[in-house]
C-alpha positions in Angstrom: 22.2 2.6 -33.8 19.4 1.3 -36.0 16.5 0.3 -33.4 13.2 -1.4 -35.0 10.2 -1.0 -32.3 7.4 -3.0 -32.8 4.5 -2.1 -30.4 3.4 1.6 -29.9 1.7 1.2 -26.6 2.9 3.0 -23.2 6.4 0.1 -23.2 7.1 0.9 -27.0 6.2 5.0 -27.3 8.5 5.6 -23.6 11.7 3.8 -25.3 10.8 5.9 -28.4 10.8 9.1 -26.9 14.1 8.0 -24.3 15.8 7.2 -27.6 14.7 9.8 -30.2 16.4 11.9 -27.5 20.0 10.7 -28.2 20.0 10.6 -32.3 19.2 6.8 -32.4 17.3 5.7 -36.3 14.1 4.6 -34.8 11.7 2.8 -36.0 7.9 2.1 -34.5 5.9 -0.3 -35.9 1.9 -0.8 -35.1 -1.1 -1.7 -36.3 -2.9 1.5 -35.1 -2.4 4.2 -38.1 -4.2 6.8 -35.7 -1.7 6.2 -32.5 1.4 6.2 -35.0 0.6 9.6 -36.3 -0.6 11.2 -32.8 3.5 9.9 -31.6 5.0 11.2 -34.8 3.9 14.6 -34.5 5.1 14.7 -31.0 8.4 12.4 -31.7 11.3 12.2 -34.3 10.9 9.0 -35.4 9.8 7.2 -38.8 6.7 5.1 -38.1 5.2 1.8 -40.2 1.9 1.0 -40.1 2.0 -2.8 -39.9 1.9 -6.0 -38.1 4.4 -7.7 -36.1 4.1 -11.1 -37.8 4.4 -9.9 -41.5 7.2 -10.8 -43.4 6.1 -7.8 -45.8 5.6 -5.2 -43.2 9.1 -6.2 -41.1 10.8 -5.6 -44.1 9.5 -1.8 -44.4 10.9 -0.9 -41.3 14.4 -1.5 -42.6 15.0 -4.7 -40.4 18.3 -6.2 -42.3 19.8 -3.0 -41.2 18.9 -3.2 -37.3 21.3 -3.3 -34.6 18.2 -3.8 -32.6 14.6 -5.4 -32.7 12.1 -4.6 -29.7 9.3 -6.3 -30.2 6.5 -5.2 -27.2 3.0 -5.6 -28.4 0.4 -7.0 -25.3 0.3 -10.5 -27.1 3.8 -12.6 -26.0 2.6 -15.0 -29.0 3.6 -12.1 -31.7 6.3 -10.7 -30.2 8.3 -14.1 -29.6 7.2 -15.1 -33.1 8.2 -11.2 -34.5 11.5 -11.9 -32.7 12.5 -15.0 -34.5 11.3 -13.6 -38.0 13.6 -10.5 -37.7 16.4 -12.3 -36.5 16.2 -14.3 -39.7 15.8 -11.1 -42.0 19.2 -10.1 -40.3 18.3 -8.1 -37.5 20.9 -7.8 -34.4 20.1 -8.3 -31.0 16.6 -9.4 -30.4 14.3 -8.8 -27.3 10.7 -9.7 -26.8 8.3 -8.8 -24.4 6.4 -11.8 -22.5 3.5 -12.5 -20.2 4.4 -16.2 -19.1 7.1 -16.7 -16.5 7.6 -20.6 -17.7 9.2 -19.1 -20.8 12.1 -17.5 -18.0 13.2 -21.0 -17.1 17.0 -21.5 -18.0 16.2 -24.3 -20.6 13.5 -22.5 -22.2 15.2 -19.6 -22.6 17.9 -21.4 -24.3 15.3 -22.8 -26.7 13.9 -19.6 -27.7 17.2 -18.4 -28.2 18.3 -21.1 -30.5 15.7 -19.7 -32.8 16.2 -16.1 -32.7 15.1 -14.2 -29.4 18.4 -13.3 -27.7 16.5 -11.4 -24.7 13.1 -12.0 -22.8 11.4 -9.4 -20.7 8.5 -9.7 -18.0 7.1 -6.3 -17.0 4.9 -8.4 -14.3 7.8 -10.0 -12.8 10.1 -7.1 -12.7 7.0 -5.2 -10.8 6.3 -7.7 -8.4 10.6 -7.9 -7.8 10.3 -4.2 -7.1 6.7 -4.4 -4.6 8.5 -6.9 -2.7 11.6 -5.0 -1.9 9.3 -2.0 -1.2 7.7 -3.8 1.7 10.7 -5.8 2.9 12.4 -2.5 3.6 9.9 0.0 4.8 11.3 3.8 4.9 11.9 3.7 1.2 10.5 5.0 -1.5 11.8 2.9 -3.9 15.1 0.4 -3.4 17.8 -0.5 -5.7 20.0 -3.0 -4.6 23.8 -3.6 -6.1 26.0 -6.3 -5.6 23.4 -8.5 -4.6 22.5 -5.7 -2.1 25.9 -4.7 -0.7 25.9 -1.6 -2.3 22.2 0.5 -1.9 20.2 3.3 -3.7 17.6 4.2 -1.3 14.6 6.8 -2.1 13.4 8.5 0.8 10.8 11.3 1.4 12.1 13.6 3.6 9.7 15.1 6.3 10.1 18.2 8.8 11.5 15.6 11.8 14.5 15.0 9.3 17.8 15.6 11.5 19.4 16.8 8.1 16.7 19.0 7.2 18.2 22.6 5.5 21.7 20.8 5.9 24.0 21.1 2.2 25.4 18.0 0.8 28.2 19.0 1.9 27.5 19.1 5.6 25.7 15.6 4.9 29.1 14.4 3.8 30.9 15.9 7.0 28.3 14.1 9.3 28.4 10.8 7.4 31.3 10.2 4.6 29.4 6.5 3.8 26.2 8.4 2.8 25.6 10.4 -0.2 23.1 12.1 -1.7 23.1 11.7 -5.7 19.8 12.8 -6.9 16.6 15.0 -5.5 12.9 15.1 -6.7 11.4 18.1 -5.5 7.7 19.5 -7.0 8.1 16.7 -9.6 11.3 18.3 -11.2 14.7 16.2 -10.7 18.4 17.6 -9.4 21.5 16.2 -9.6 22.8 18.3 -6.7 26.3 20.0 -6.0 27.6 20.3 -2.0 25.6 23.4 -2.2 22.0 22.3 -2.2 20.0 22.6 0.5 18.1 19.6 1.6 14.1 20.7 2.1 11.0 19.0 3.7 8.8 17.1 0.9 12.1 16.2 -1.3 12.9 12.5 -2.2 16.2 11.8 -1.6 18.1 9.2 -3.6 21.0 8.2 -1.1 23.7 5.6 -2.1 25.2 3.9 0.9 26.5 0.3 1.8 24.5 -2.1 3.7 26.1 -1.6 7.0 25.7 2.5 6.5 21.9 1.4 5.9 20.5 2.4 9.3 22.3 5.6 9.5 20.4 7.1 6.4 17.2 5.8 8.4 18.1 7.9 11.6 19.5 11.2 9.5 16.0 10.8 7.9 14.0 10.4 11.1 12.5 7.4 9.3 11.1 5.1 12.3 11.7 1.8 11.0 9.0 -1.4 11.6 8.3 -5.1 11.1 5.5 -6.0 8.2 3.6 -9.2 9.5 0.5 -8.6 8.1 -0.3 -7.6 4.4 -3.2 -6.7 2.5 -3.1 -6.7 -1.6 -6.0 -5.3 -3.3 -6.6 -7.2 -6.9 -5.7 -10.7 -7.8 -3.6 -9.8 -11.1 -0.6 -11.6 -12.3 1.7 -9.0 -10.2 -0.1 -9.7 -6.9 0.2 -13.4 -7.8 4.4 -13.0 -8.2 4.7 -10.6 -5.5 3.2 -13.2 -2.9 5.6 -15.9 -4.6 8.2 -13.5 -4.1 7.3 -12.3 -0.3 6.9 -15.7 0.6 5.7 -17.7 3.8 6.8 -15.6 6.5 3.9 -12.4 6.1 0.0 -12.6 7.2 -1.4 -11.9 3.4 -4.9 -11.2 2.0 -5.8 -10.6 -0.8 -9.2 -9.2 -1.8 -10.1 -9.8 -5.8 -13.4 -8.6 -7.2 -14.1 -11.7 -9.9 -15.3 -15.1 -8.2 -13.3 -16.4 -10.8 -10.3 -15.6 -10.3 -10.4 -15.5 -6.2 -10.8 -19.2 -6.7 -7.7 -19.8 -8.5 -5.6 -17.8 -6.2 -6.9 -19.4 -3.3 -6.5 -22.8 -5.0 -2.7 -21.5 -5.7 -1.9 -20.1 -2.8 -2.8 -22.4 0.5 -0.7 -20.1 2.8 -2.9 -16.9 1.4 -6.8 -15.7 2.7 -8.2 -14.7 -0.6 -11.6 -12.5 0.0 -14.0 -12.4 -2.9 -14.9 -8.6 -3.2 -14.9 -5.0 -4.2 -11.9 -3.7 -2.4 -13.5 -0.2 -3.1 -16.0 -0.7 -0.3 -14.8 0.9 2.8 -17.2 -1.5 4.8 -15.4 -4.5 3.5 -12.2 -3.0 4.1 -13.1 -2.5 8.0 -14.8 -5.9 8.3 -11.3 -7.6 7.0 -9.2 -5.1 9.7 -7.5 -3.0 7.2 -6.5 -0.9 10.4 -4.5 -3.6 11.7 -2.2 -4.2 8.6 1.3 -3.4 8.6 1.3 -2.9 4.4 -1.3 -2.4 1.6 -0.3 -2.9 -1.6 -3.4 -2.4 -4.8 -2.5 -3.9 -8.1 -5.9 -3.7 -9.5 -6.1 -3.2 -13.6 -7.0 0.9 -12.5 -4.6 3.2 -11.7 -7.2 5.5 -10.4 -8.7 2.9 -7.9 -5.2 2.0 -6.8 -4.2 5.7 -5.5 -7.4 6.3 -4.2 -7.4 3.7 -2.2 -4.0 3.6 -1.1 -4.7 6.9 0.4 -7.7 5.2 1.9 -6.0 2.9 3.4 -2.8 5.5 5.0 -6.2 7.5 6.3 -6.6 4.6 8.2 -3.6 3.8 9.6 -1.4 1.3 7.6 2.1 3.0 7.8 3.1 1.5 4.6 1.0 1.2 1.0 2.3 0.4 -2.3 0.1 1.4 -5.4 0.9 -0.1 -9.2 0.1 3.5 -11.7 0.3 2.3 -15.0 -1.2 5.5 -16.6 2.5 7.7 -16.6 0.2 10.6 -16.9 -0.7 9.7 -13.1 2.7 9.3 -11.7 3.0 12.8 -10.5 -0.6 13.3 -9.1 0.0 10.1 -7.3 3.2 11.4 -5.6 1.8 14.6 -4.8 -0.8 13.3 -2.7 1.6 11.4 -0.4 0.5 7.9 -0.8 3.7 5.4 -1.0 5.9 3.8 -3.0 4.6 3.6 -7.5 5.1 1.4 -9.1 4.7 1.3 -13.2 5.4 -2.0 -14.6 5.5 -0.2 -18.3 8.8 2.5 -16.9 10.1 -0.8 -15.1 10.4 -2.9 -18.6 11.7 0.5 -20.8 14.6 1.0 -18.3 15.0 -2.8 -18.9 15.6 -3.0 -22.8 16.7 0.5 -22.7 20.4 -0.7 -21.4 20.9 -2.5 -24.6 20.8 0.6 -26.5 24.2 2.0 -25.1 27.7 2.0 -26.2 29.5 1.2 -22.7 28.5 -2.3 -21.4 25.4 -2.0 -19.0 25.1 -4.5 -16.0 21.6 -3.3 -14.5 19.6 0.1 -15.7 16.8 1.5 -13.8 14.1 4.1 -14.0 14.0 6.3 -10.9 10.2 6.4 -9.6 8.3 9.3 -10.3 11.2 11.2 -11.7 12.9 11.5 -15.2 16.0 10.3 -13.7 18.1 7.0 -14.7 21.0 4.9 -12.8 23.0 2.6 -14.8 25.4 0.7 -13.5 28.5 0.4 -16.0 31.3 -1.1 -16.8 34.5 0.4 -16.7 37.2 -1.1 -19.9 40.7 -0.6 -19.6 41.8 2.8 -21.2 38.7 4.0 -21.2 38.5 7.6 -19.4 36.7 6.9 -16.2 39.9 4.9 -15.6 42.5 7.7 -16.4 41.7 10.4 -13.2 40.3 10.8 -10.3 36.5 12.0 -10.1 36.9 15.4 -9.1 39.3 15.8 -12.2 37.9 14.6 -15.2 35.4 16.9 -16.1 32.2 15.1 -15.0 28.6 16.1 -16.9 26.8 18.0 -14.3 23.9 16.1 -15.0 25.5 13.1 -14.3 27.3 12.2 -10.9 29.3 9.3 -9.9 27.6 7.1 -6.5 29.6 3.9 -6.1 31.2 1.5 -7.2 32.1 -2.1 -6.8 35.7 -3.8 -7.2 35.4 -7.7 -6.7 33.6 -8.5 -4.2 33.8 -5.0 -2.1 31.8 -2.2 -2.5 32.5 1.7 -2.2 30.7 5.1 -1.9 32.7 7.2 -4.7 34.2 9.9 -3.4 35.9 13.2 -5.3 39.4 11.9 -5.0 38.1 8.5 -6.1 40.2 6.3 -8.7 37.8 3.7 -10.9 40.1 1.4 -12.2 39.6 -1.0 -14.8 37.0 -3.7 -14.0 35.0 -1.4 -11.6 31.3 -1.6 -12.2 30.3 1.7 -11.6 26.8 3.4 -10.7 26.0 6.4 -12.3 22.9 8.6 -12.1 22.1 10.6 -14.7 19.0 12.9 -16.2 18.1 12.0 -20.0 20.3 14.6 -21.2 23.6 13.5 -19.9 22.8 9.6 -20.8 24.7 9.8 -24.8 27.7 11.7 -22.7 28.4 8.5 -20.6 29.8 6.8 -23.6 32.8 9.3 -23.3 33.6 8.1 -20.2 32.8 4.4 -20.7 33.4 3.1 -24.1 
């Protein structure tokens, strides 16, 4: 596949390096000659210095010959207008990366459409999706939800009160045949473990499981599970702003915002929300506004720094549950290592996004596992294709690769060994970046 990239910041140079992995023709384009050549010394990739809204420069990167056009500069302005230029040149699928939620309403989306951007993506949006479902369902890491949430991936940190601590996988299934255990992260390196690995204090453990099975991984986790009622967000960004919209009326929220400017417009948009104009660095502040009596702190400041340190501030002093936005990848593991939540990185969020339209098989949702180099795509299965020909245990399976679930109509199912995907299925699949070009195999 022929993919044109238009955009070399953290969105653009993570989808090049995912796809210069699997023998794509990639092209990035930017108007940053000093950040092309640092990325093409480290990256197989041809790179065009250029901008995104040049008819002369599009047409150096080859664009009549693209099966795909990414266009993920910061400004949405260029990228929609990028979108609808390469379309016209003869590029295939378009997507383009936006800042402005209006342009997500049905009818404006079929606008844009008509003149050339096929798909739209909102890294803010997909972040604050994400935050909220971290502090609905406290005990998580991170939560994937399938089948509108029949079917779960749940991330969970294991700690020494664990009642499966030093169990295999394959005891795990003896205890509980509903639960199973697909991926591990442990000292920042990720496992897709056999029945033989051991399950250790300080892993995160990426369980799939149906809704009603839910609980069960809580109490083989020793997770104590409690209500959120009151919230406290540090920064009044665009993601706070959708995460409230998306959390709703029922939580206590505050929200502390360091410019008098913008605390006024939040508080002018958000009647239901307290909105305190102030440096949420100030430990002072933080005690005067009761930070030990929140139930969930979530900092999506503009600094990745300020937001793990004081998300570990704010565990220090109680609040059982803290959600910090790290938008410098470089961070991700530091942050994980010193305990502090669920991370968030709008930038992973977005690449995991577009990066489902690069596959052979047909891709219904594809998602970045947090602070590991792990994926989960959940695919398609097409009659006569061989995920549909033998049962699991028998087909050969990449061991970097493992099948979770599955779900056939409206039921949902834990895949098992002697498990038969017929055709239809929509199957979940976790996979490290090396088995990812084997899936087309089994799927297309």
């Amino acid at each position: 596949m022929k993919v044109v990239i238009v955009g070399a910041g953290e969105v653009g140079t993570h989808l090049a390096k995912m796809l210069s992995k699997e023998n794509h023709d990639i092209v990035l384009m930017d108007d940053d000659n000093e950040r092309l050549i640092k990325l093409s010394s480290q990256v197989d990739l041809l790179t065009v210095t250029g901008y995104a809204n040049s008819f002369k420069d599009l047409k150096e990167t080859g664009i009549s010959r693209a099966d795909l056009f990414i266009a993920v500069t910061p400004y949405e302005e260029r990228n929609i207008f990028a979108c609808i230029l390469a379309k016209d040149m003869g590029a295939g699928r378009t997507v383009a990366r936006i800042n402005n939620g209006e342009y997500l309403f049905e009818k404006n989306k079929e606008k844009l459409k008509g003149l050339g951007v096929d798909e739209l993506i909102y890294p803010e949006s997909l972040a604050a999706k994400e935050i909220a479902s971290s502090v609905k369902q406290v005990g998580t890491r991170q939560l994937i939800e399938f089948s509108s949430g029949k079917l779960l991936l749940m991330g969970i940190k294991i700690r020494d009160n664990a009642p499966i601590i030093h169990k295999t996988l394959e005891e795990l299934s003896y205890i509980e045949p509903e639960i199973r255990a697909m991926a591990i992260n442990r000292e920042n390196s990720t496992i897709i473990p056999s029945g033989r690995d051991i399950i250790k204090s300080g892993d995160i453990v990426f369980f799939i499981t149906t809704r009603a099975y839910q609980n069960k991984v809580f109490e083989l986790s020793g997770k104590e599970i409690f209500p959120v009622k009151n919230i406290m967000i540090l920064g009044g960004s665009r993601i706070a702003q959708k995460t409230v919209e998306r959390l709703g009326d029922q939580y206590n929220i505050k929200i502390i915002e360091a410019s008098k400017e913008r605390s006024q417009k939040v508080a002018d948009r958000f009647e239901n929300v307290l909105v305190i104009n102030g440096d949420g660095r100030n430990l002072d502040l933080l005690k005067e506004e009761r930070i030990e009596r929140m139930d969930a702190f979530i900092a999506v400041t503009g600094n990745s720094e300020t937001n793990i340190l004081s998300c570990h501030m704010a565990k220090s002093m109680g609040v059982r549950r803290t959600v910090a936005e790290v938008e410098n990848i470089d961070f991700m593991g530091i942050a994980e290592s010193m305990d502090i939540g669920s991370l968030v990185n709008k930038k992973l969020i977005a690449a995991s996004y577009i990066y489902k339209y690069t596959l052979g098989a047909e891709v219904a949702q594809a998602k970045c596992l947090t602070a590991t180099d792990a994926e989960v795509f959940e695919l398609v299965a097409k009659e006569g294709t061989k995920i549909t020909q033998s049962p699991i245990k028998d087909m050969d399976f990449p061991d970097d690769a493992k099948v979770g679930g599955f779900i056939r109509g409206s039921k949902v199912y834990v895949a098992k060994g002697d498990t038969e995907i017929k055709p239809g299925d929509k199957v979940v699949i976790f996979s490290l970046p090396s088995a990812i070009k084997k899936l087309d195999k089994y799927f297309k």
